[in-house]
C-alpha positions in Angstrom: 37.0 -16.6 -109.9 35.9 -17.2 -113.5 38.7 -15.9 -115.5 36.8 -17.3 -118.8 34.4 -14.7 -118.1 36.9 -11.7 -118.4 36.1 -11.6 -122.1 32.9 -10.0 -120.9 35.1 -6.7 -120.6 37.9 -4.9 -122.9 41.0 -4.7 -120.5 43.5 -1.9 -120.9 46.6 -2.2 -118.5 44.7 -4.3 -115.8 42.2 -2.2 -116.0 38.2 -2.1 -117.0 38.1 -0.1 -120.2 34.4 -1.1 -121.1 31.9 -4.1 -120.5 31.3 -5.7 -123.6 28.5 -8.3 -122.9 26.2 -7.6 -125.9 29.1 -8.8 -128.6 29.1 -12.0 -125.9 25.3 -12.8 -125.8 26.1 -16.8 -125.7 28.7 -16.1 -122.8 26.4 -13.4 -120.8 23.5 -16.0 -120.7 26.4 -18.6 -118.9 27.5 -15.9 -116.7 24.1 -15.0 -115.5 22.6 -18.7 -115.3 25.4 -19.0 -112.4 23.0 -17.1 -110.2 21.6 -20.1 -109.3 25.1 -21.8 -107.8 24.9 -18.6 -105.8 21.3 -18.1 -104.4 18.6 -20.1 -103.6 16.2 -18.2 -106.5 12.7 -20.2 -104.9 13.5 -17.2 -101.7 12.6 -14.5 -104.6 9.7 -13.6 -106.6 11.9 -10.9 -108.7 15.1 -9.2 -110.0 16.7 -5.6 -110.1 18.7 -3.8 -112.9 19.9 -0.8 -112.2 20.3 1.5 -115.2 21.6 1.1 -118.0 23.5 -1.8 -118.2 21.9 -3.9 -115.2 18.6 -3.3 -117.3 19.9 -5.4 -120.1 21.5 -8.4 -117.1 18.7 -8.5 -115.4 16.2 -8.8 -118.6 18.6 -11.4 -119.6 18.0 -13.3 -115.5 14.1 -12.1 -116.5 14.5 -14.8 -119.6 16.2 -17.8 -118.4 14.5 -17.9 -114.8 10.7 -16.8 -115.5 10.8 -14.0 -113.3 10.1 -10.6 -113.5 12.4 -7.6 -113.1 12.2 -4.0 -110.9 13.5 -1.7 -113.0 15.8 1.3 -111.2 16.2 4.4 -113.2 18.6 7.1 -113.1 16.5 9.8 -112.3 14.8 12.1 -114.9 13.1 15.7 -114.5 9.9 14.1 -115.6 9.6 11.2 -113.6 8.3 14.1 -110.5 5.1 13.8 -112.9 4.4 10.5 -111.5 4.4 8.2 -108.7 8.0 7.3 -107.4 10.3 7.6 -105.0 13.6 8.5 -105.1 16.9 8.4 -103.8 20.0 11.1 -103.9 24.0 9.5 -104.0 27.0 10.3 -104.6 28.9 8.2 -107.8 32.2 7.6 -107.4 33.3 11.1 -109.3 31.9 12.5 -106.1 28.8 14.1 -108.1 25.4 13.9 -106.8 23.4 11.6 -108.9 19.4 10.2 -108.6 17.9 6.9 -108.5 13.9 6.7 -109.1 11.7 3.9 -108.6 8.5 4.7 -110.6 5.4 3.1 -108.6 3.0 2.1 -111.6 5.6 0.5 -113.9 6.9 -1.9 -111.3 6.0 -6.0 -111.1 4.4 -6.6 -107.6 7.4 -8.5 -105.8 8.7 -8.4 -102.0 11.8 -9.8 -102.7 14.4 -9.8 -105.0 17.8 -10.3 -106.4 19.9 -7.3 -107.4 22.0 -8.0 -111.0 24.2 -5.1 -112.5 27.9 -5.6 -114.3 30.2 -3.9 -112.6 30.3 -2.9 -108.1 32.9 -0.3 -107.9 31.9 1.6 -105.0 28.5 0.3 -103.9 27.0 4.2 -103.3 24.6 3.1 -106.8 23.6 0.2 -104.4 23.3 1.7 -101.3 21.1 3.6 -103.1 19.1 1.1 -104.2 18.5 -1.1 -101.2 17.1 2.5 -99.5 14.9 2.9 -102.9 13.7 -0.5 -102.1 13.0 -0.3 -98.4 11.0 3.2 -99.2 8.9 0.2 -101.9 8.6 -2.4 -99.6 11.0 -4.7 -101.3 13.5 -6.6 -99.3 17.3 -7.3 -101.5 18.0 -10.9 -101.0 21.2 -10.6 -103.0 22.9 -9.3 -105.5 24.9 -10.5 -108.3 27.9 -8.3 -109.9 29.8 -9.4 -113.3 33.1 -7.9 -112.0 33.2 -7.1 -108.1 35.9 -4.4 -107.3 35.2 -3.8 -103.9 36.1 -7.2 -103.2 36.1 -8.2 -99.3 35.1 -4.7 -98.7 31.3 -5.7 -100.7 30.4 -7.9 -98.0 31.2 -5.8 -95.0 29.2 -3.0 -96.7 25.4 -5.0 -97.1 23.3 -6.8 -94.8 23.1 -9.4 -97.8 25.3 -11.6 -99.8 27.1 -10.3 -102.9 28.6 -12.9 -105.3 30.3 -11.9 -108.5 32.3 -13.9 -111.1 35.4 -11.5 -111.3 36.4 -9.8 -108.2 39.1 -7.2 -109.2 40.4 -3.7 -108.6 39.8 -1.4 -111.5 41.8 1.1 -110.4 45.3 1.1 -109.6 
């Protein structure tokens, strides 16, 4: 564990009250040049962020390694306009949410490396890896700031999640 990287978040009684990485720019590009003690990034031609706040780690992993990134949205009435496929879950409030791939916006990569902040229960990347399969695109890995599942995450995916904080954030 990388307890320096903590300051990535605002704590409130042991527990995640927000992710703070943007007033830590300097720390976040450490945190996600780690990747690299953790997978072998010459097995992948690409990175995922899922929205919002994967976007902005994964542009960041898009920056220091040369690569580009799948963007996965949260899904939008105006997206059935276009080419995509898409993906139903249930978040962790136990509401139905959307995840949409749109077809013509996306880099042409076959595998990739899956970088958000935060796993809590893994249904956002369950989602994912069954929005990717529909695309052809095969998850090598995935990279978490702050892993709550803990043990759990790696019993869950056919693929190797690494984090730099694992941690419950509910008591």
């Amino acid at each position: 564990m990388h307890s320096r990287y903590s300051n990535l978040f605002v704590w409130n009684d042991q527990k995640v009250e927000d992710v703070r990485f943007w007033c830590e720019p300097k720390l976040t590009v450490e945190a996600i040049g780690l990747v690299r003690e953790h997978f072998d990034l010459s097995t992948i031609d690409g990175f995922v962020g899922i929205e919002a706040r994967g976007f902005y780690l994964a542009g960041v992993a898009s920056v220091v390694f040369e690569l580009p990134v799948v963007m996965v949205r949260k899904h939008k009435k105006f997206y059935e306009e276009m080419a995509h496929e898409r993906v139903e879950f249930k978040n962790w409030k136990a509401e139905t949410e959307s995840l949409t791939l749109i077809k013509e916006s996306q880099p042409d990569v076959r595998k990739v490396l899956v970088i958000d902040d935060i796993l809590d229960t893994g249904a956002s990347l369950a989602a994912t890896t069954e929005l990717l399969k529909k695309a052809e695109i095969e998850i090598c890995g995935a990279y978490y700031l702050l892993d709550s599942l803990g043990a759990e995450s790696g019993r869950k995916f056919q693929f190797p999640i690494e984090s730099l904080l694992t941690r419950k954030l509910f008591s």
